[in-house]
DODRENPA-442267 format. One line per field, with one value per residue (C-alpha): x, y, z; residue number from 1. Coordinates in nm, 2 decimals. Example, Ala and Ser with C-alpha at 12.3 -4.5 7.8 and 13.67 -1.06 7.14 Angstrom:
2
c1: [1.23,1.37]
c2: [-0.45,-0.11]
c3: [0.78,0.71]
seq: [1,2]
***
This chain:
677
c1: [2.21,2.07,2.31,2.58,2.48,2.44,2.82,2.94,2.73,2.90,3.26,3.17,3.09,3.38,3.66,3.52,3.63,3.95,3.99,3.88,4.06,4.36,4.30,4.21,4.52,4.72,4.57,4.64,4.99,5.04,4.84,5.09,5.38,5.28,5.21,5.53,5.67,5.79,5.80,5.44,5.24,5.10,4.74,4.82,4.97,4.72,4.48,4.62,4.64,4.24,4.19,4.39,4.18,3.88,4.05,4.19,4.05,4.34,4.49,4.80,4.65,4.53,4.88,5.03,4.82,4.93,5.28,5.31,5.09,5.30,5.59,5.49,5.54,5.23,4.99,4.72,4.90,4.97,4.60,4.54,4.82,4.65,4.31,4.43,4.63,4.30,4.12,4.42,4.48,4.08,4.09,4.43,4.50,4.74,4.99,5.31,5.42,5.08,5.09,5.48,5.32,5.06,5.36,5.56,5.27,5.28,5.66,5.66,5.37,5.60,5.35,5.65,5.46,5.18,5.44,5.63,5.27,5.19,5.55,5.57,5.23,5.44,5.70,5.46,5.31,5.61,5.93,6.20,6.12,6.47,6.32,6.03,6.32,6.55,6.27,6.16,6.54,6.54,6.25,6.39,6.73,6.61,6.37,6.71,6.99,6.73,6.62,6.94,7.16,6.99,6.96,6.87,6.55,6.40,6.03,5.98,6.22,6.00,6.06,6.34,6.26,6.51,6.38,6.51,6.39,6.69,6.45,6.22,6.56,6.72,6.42,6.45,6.83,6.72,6.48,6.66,6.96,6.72,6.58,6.89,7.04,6.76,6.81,7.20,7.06,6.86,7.07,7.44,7.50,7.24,7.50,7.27,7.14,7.47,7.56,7.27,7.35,7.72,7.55,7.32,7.60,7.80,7.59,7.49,7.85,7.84,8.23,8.23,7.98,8.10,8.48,8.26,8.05,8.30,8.54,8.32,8.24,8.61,8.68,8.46,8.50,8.84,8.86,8.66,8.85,8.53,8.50,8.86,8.81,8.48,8.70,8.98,8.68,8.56,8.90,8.95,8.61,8.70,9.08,9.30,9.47,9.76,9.49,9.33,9.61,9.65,9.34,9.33,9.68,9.49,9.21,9.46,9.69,9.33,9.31,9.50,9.73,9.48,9.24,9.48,9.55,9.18,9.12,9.41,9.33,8.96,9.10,9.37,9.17,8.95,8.72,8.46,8.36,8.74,8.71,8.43,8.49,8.87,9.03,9.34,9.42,9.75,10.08,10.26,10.50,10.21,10.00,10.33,10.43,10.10,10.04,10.36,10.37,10.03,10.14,10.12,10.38,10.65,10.78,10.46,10.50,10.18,10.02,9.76,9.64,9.62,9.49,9.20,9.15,9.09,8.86,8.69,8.66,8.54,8.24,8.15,8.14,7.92,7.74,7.62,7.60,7.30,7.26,6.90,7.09,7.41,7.60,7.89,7.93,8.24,8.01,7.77,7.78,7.75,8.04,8.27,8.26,8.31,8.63,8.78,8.66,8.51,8.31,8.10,8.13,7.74,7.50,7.11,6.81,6.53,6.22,5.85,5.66,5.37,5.52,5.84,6.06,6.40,6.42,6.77,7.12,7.35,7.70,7.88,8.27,8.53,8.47,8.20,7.89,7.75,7.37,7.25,6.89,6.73,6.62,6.48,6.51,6.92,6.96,7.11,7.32,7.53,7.25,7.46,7.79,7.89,8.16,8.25,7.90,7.93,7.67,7.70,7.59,7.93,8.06,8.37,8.39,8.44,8.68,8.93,8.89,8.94,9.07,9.07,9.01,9.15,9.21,9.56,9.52,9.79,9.77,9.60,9.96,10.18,10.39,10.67,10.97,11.15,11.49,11.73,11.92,12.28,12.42,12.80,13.01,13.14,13.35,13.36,13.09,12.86,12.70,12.73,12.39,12.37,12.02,11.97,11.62,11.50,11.24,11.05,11.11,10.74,10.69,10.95,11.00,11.35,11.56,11.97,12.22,12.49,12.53,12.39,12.32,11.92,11.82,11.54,11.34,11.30,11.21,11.38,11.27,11.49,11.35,11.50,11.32,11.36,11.15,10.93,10.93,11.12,11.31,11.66,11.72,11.56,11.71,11.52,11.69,11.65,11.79,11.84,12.09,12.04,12.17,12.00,12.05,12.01,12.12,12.01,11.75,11.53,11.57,11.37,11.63,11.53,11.69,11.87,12.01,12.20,12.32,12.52,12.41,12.62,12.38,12.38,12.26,11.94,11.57,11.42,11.18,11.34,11.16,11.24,10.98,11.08,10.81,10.81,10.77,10.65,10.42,10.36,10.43,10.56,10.80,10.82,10.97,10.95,11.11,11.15,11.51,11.70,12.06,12.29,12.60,12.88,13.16,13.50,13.52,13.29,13.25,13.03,12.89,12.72,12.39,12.43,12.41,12.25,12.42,12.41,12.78,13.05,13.40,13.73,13.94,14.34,14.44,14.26,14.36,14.17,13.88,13.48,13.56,13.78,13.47,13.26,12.93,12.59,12.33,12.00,11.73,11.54,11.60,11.54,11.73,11.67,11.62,11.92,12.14,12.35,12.28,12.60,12.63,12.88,12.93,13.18,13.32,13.48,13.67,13.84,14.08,14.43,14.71,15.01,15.17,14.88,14.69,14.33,14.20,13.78,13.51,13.25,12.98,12.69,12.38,12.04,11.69,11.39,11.10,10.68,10.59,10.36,10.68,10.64,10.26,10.26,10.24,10.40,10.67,11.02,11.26,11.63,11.93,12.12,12.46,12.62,12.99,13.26,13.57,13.82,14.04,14.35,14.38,14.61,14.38,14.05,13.79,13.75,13.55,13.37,13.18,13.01,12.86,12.56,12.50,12.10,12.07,11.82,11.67,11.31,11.17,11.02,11.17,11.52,11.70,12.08,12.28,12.64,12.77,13.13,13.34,13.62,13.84,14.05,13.74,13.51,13.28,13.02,12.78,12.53,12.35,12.10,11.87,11.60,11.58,11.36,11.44,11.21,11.02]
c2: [0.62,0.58,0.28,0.55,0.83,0.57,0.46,0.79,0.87,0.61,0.74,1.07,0.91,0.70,0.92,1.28,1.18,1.12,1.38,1.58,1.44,1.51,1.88,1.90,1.74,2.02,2.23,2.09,2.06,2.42,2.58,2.42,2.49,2.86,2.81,2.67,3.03,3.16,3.50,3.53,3.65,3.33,3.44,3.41,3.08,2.93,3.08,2.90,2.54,2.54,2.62,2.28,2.10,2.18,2.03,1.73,1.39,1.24,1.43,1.55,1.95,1.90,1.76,2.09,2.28,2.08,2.10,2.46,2.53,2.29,2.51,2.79,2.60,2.82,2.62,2.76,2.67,2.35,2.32,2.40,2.17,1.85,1.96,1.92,1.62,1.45,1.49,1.39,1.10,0.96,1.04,0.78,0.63,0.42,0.67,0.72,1.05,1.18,0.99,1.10,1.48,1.37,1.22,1.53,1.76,1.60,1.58,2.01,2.00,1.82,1.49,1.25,0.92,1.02,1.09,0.79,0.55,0.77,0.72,0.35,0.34,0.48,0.28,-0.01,0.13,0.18,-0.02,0.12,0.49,0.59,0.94,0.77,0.50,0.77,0.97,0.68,0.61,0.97,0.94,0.60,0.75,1.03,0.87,0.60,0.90,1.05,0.71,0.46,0.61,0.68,1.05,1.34,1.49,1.81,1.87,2.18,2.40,2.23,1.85,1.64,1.27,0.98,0.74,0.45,0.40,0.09,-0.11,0.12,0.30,-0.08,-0.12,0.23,0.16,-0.18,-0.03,0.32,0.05,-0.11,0.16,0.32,0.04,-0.04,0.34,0.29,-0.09,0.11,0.46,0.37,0.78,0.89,1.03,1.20,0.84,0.75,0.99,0.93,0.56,0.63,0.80,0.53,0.31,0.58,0.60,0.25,0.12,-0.07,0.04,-0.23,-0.16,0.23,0.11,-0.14,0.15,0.42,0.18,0.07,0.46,0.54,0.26,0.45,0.81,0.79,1.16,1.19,1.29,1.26,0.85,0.81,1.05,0.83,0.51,0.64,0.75,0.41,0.24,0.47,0.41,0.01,0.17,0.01,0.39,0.23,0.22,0.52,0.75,0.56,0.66,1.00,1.03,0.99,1.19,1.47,1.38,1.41,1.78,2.08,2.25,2.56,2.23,2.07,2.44,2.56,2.17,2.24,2.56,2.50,2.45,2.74,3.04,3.22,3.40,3.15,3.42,3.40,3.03,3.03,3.29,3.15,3.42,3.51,3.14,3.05,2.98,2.71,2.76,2.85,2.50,2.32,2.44,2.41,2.05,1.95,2.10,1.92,1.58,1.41,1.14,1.18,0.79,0.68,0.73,0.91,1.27,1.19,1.51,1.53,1.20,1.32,1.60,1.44,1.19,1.54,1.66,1.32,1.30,1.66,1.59,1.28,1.34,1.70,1.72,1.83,1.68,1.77,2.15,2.07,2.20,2.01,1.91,2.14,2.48,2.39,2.53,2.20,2.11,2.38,2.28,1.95,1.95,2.23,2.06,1.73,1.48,1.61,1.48,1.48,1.57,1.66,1.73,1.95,1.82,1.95,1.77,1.78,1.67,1.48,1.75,1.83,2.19,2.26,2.04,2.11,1.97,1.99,2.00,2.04,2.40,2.51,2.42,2.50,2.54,2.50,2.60,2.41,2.62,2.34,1.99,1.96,2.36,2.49,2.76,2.83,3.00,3.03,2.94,2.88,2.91,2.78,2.92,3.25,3.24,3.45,3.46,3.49,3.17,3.36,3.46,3.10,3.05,3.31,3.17,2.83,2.77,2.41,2.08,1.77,1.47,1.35,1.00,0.87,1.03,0.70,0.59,0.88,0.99,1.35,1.27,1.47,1.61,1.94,2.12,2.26,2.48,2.53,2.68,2.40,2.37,2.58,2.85,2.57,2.51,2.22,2.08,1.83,1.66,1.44,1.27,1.03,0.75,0.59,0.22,0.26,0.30,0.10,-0.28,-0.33,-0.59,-0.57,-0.79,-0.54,-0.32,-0.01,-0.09,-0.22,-0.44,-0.24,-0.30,0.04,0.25,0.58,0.84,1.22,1.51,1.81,2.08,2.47,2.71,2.62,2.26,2.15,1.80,1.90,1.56,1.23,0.93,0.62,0.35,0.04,0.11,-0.22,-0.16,0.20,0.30,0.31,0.63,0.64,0.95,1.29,1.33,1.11,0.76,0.54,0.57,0.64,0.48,0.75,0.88,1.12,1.27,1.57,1.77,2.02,2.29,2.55,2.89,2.94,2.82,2.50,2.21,1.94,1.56,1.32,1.00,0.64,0.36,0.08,-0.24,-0.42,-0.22,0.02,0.35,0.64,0.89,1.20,1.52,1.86,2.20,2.49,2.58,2.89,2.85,3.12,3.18,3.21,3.45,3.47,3.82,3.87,3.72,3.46,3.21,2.85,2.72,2.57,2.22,2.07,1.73,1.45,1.54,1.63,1.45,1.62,1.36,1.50,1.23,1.35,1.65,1.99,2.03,1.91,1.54,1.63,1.61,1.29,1.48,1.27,1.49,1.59,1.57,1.58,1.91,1.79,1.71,1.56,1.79,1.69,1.65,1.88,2.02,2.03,2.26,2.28,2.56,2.72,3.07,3.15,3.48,3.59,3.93,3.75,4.03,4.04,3.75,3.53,3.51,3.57,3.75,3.72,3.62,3.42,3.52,3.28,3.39,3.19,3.24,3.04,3.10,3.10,2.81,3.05,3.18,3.18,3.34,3.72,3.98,3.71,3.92,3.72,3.75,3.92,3.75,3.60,3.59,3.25,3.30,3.49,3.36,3.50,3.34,3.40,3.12,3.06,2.98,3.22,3.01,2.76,2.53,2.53,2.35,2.39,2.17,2.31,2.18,2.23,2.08,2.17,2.41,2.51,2.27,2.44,2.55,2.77,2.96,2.97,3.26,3.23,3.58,3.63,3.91,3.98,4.20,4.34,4.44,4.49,4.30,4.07,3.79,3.57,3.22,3.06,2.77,2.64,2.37,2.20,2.07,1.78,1.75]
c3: [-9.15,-8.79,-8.76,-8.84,-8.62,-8.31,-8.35,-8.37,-8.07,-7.89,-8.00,-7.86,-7.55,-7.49,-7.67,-7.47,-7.11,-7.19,-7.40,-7.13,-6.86,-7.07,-7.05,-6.69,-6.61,-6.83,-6.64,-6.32,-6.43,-6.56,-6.24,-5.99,-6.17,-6.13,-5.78,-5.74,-5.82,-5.45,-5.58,-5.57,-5.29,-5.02,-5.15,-5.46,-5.53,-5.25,-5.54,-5.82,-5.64,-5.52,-5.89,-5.95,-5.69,-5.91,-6.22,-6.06,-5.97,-5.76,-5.43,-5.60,-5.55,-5.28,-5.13,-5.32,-5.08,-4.79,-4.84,-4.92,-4.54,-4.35,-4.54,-4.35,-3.94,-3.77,-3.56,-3.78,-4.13,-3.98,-3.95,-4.26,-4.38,-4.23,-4.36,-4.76,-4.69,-4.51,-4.83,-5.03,-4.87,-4.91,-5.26,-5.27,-4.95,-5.08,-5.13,-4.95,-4.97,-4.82,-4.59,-4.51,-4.52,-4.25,-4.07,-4.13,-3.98,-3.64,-3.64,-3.69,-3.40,-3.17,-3.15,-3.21,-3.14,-3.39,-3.63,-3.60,-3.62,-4.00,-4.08,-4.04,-4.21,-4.52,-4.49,-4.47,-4.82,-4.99,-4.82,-5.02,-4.96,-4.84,-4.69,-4.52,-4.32,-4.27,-4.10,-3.87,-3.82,-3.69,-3.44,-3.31,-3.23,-3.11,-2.85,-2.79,-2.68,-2.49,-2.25,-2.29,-2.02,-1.68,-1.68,-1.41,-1.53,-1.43,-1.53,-1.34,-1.12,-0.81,-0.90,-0.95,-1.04,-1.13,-1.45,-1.65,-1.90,-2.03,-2.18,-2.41,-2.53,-2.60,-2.84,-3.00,-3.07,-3.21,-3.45,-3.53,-3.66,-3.88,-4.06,-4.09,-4.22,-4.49,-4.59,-4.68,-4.83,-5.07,-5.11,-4.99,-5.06,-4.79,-4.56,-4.30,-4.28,-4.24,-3.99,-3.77,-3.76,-3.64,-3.36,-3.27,-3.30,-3.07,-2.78,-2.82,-2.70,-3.01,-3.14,-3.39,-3.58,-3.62,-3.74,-3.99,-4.08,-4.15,-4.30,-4.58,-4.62,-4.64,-4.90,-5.12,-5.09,-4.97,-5.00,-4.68,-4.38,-4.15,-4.28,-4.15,-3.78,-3.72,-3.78,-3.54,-3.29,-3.32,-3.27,-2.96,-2.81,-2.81,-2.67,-2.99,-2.94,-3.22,-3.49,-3.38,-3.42,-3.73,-3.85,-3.73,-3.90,-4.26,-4.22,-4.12,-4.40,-4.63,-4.51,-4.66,-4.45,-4.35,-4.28,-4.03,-3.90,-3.89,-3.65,-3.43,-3.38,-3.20,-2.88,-2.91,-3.01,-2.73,-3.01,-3.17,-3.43,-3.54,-3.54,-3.75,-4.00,-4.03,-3.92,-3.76,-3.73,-3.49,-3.64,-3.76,-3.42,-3.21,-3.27,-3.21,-2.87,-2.77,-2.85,-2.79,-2.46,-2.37,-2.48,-2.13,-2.18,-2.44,-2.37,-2.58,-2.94,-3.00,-2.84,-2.59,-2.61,-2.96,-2.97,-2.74,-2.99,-3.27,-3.07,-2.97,-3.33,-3.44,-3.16,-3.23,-3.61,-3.54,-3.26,-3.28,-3.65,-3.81,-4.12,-4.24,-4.20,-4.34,-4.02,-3.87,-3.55,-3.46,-3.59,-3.32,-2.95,-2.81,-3.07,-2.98,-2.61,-2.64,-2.80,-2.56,-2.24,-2.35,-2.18,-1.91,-1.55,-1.54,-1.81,-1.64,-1.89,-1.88,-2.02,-2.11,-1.88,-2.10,-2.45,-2.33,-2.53,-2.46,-2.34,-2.20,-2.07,-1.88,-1.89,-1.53,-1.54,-1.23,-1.09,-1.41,-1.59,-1.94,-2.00,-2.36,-2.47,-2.75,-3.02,-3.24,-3.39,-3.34,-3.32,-2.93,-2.77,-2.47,-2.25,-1.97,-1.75,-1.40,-1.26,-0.92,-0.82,-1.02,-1.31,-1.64,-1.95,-2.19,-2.30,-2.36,-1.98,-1.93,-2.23,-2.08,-1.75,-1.82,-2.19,-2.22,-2.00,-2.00,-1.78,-1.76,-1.91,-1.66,-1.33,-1.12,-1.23,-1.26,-0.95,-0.95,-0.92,-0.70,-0.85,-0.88,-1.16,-1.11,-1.43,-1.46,-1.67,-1.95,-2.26,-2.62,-2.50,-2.35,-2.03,-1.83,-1.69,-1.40,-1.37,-1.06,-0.94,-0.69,-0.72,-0.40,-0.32,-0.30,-0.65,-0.75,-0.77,-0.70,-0.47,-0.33,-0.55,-0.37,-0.08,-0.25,-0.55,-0.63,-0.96,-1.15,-1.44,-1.60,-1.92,-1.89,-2.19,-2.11,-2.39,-2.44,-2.65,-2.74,-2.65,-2.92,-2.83,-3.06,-3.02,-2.93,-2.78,-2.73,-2.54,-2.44,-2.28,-2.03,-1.65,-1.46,-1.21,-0.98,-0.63,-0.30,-0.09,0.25,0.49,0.60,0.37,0.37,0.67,0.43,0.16,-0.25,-0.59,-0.73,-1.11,-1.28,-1.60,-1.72,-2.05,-2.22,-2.37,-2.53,-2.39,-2.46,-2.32,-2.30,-2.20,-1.99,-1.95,-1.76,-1.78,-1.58,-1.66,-1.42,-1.65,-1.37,-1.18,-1.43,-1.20,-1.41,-1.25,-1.47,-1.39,-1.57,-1.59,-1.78,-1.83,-1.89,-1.97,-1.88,-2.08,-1.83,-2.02,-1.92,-1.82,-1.54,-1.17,-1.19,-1.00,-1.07,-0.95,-0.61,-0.60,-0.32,-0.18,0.12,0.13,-0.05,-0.03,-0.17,-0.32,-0.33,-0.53,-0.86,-1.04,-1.02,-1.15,-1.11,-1.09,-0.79,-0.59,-0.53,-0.48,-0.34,-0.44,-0.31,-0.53,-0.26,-0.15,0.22,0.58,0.86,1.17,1.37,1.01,0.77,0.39,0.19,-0.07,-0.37,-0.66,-0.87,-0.86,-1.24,-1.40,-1.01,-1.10,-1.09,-0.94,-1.11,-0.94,-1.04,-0.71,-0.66,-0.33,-0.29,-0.01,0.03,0.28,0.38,0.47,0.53,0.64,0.76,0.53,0.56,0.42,0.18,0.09,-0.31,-0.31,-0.29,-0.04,0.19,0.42,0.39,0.69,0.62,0.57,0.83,0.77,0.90,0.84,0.58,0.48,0.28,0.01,-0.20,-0.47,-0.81,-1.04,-1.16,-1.15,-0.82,-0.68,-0.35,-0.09,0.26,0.50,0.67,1.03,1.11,1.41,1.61,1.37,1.32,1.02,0.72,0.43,0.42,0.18,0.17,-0.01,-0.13,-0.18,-0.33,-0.36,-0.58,-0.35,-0.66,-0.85,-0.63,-0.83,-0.64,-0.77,-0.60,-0.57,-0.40,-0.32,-0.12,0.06,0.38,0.72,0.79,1.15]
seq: [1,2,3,4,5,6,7,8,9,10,11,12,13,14,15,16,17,18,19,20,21,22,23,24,25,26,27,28,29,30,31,32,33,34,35,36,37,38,39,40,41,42,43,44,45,46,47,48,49,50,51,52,53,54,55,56,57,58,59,60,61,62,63,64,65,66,67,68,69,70,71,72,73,74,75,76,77,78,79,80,81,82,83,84,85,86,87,88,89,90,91,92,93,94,95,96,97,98,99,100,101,102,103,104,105,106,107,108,109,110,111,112,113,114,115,116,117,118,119,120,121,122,123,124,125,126,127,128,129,130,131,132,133,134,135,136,137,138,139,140,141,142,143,144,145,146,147,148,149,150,151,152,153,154,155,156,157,158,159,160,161,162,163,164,165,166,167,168,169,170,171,172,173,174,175,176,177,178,179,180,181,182,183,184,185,186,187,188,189,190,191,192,193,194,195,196,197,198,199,200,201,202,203,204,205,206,207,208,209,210,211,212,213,214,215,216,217,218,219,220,221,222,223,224,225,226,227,228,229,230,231,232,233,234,235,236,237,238,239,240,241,242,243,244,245,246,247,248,249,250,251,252,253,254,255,256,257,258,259,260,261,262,263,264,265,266,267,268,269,270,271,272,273,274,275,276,277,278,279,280,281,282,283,284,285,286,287,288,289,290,291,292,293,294,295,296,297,298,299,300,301,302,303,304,305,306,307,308,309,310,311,312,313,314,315,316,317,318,319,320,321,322,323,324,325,326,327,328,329,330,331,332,333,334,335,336,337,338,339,340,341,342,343,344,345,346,347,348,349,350,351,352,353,354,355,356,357,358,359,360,361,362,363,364,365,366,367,368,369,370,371,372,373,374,375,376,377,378,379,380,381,382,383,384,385,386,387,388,389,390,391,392,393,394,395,396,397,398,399,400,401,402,403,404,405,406,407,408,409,410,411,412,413,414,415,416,417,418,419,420,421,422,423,424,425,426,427,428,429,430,431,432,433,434,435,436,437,438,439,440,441,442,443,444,445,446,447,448,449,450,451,452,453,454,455,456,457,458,459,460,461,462,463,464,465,466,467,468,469,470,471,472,473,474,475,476,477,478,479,480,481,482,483,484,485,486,487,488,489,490,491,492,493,494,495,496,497,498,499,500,501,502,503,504,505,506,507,508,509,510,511,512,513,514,515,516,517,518,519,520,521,522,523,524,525,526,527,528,529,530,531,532,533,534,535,536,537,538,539,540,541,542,543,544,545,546,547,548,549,550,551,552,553,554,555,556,557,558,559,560,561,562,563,564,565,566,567,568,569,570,571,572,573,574,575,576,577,578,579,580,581,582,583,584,585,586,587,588,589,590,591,592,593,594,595,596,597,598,599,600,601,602,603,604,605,606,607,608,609,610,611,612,613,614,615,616,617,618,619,620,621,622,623,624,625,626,627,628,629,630,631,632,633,634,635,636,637,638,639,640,641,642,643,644,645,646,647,648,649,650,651,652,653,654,655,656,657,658,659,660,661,662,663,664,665,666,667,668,669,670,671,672,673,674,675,676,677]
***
């Protein structure tokens, strides 16, 4: 019986722990699942979890406690916070995630190397922790944007001091790329892991890697449109612009129409609050005249411009993205300024001194300069804006001031071309256009194989669009053979080319691009055009073409090929030469023998060379000579040789006045041209 009473004794004594431990641990359990209620008062649910510690032998209370302190970022909860998670962490120190909390504590505090020493420290206890790599993956590429590139750093308003810090932000890169790397090894869907390591990979000139990166993304959520702008931003970054574009081209094909509208409309709209909300978005026939009208050289088969957009978009999305926040780069100020005036000129940082913490930057273009404040981790505004000198405080100042900003991609080779546009009346209701242009020997490799004539090797691209840019005509073609002019206009002599258009009345955009093949110079020219419609039952006159000379040939019947006219694209004469001018004069009042009787009066004046700004006082007309006519047919064709010998050099204006004596009726034309020194 004693035998008995001793073994049952024993049972009690091993089987009552346990049985015990059981309960505290229920009650642990059901303790802070209240305290996980956020409905209830801080007092009270800090209440419930120190009732938990009591109950329970491990730190998991205690590291409750911690979490729901650091949860409230005060220095004093913070305090709190790393007193709980000491304790937790003696009671196990072997486990990761407090030791990620004690990480995370000095992280909120702003002590970023302590947090990156407790974070490796997790890491080290539990390698496949995807949080605890992403998190050092963070620090590392944090610390690399901020010391790869030699920056301008201001610790004070007093001191300005130059560092390099190459080396220490080579490492960072280095190590931000591994853990970032092990994170995607062990959780391919961690995108903000993903994203971060684009950016390393970004700023790290490493435009490989990115294409590799977003590529393998892309394959798998093809969806996407982001995987497929990183890839083209990649592409671009290593200058393959053909896959780029082609790249870009499916992401945009990815988005639904108010998508593609909404991302072509960042750069268009003054009014970020309409941006963001998606309100009041441009047009269909808005967006297209104004990126067609941008596109810098229409002989390539892709938009610069919008090429340079989506490359804005992409770098926005990638590199000011905040993923932790789930806010994309083009909702950020820093975001929204890049893609309307894009990479700064100079970039200079403003540091904390004390904690080597990023307080403000400041991105300097051409005539302006954008301050941002940080307002935390990956969180800034616009705090102010400059421009030329002037400092103010709206963003949106600047935005109606200066809309957009970009760098013609072409101008170290790009050259204007001089030229001049005539309009006559033509056939069937149309108007007859005659385009002439000039291209410097200088820019131009070309050699005699006659007198006169110059071989060329060329790429010629004319584009003709309405008024809201659409193509009305396209024409690209090789020129290998094109005159040599010499004369009054010019003593060095130009290659010279011409075409005749019959349009219809209306407004357009005129192009004219000529590529070089050999030295790569492009001549372009550009105008605006509005054609006239010359009816047949009003005097009217033509546009006054300007010419070298102008030679009446009475072998060939009437009409505009009667003349051999050498224009002037140029729109210039020598001092001691002449400016000939030739026009049309249609719908003269025949009498009722058939005859026409009108005048032509000829007027000029010397202008200031301000002439076009305003307020500028222009001189009267001079009237040169009048000459009377009486002719067969009612429309006819005219011309005058100007002699300006020994005139003052600047720029003139000539007038043709003409005057239908049996109507009384009068029109005008004139031009402008400039005597050379």
């Amino acid at each position: 019986m004693l035998r008995l009473a001793l073994l049952f004794t024993i049972i009690l004594c091993v089987a009552g722990p346990s049985a015990a431990a059981k309960r505290d641990a229920y009650k642990v359990a059901a303790l802070l699942a209240s305290a996980a209620d956020t409905s209830l008062s801080h007092m009270k649910r800090v209440s419930l979890m120190e009732r938990a510690v009591r109950y329970d032998p491990s730190g998991r209370a205690m590291h409750a406690l911690a979490r729901h302190y650091l949860s409230r970022g005060t220095v004093l909860s913070r305090r709190f916070a790393r007193q709980w998670v000491h304790r937790a962490m003696k009671r196990e120190p072997e486990n990761a995630a407090y030791v990620k909390t004690y990480a995370e504590i000095y992280w909120q505090a702003g002590s970023r190397d302590e947090f990156y020493e407790q974070i490796r420290r997790a890491i080290a206890l539990s390698p496949n922790d995807a949080d605890a790599l992403y998190q050092a993956g963070r620090y590392a590429a944090r610390e690399m944007m901020y010391n790869l590139e030699r920056e301008t750093l201001k610790s004070g308003p007093e001191r300005k001091r130059r560092f390099n810090y190459g080396n220490y932000g080579m490492a960072m890169r280095e190590q931000a790329i591994g853990y970032l790397t092990r994170v995607l090894e062990v959780d391919p869907e961690h995108r903000p892991a993903r994203i971060l390591l684009g950016q390393v990979y970004l700023e790290g000139h490493m435009a490989d890697r990115l294409v590799a990166l977003f590529e393998d993304y892309a394959k798998r959520h093809p969806e996407d449109w982001d995987a497929y702008f990183f890839t083209g931003l990649g592409y671009q970054t290593r200058e393959d612009l053909e896959r780029a574009f082609a790249a870009y081209s499916e992401g945009l094909e990815l988005m639904s129409t108010l998508e593609q509208q909404f991302i072509r409309s960042v750069v268009v709209l003054t009014d970020r609050e309409a941006l963001r909300d998606g309100n009041e978005l441009p047009d269909e026939e808005t967006l297209r005249r104004f990126w067609t009208g941008r596109d810098p050289l229409f002989l390539t088969p892709g938009n610069e411009r919008m090429l340079e957009h989506c490359r804005r978009v992409a770098y926005a999305n990638l590199r000011f993205a905040d993923p932790d926040r789930g806010v994309a780069g083009w909702e950020t100020d820093r975001g929204q300024v890049y893609i309307r005036y894009g990479q700064p000129g100079a970039r200079n940082i403003y540091l904390d001194r004390m904690n080597y913490v990023l307080l403000r930057e400041t991105w300097s273009y051409p005539g302006f300069s954008i301050t941002f404040e940080r307002l935390g981790e990956n969180n800034w505004n616009v705090l102010q804006v400059s421009i030329r000198g002037s400092v103010r405080s709206r963003y949106k100042d600047l935005v109606e001031r200066v809309p957009e900003y970009y760098s013609d991609p072409y101008w170290l080779k790009r050259y204007d071309a001089p030229f001049e546009i005539a309009r006559f009346r033509g056939e069937d209701g149309k108007t007859r256009v005659e385009l002439y242009y000039a291209l410097s020997g200088e820019h131009v490799a070309h050699r005699e194989v006659s007198s006169g004539l110059q071989a060329v090797d060329l790429r010629q691209g004319l584009f003709l669009f309405d008024a809201g840019w659409r193509e009305v005509r396209k024409t690209i073609s090789p020129i290998h053979r094109m005159p040599w002019i010499e004369g009054n206009a010019v003593r060095d002599g130009y290659l010279f080319w011409g075409e005749r258009l019959s349009m219809d009345p209306g407004t357009y955009h005129l192009a004219v691009e000529t590529e070089d093949l050999n030295k790569h110079s492009l001549g372009t020219l550009r105008d605006s055009l509005q054609i006239r419609r010359y009816g047949r039952d009003r005097l009217a006159i033509s546009d006054l073409l300007l010419a070298q000379r102008v030679v009446e040939q009475d072998d060939r019947p009437f009409g505009r090929d009667r003349f051999m006219v050498l224009p002037n694209p140029l729109k210039q004469c020598q001092r001691d030469a002449s400016m000939s001018f030739y026009f049309e004069v249609y719908n003269l009042k025949r009498d009722e023998f058939g005859a026409t009787s009108y005048r032509i009066t000829y007027q000029t004046r010397l202008l200031p060379e301000k002439w076009k700004e305003k307020d500028v006082v222009i001189p009267e007309w001079t009237t040169a000579v009048t000459n009377s006519y009486r002719e067969t047919r009612d429309w006819q064709p005219h011309y005058l040789t100007l002699d300006m010998e020994g005139s003052t050099p600047g720029p003139w204006a000539f007038r043709v006045i003409v005057e239908d004596r049996q109507t009384a009726s009068k029109a005008a034309s004139s031009a402008v041209f400039r005597v050379m020194p």
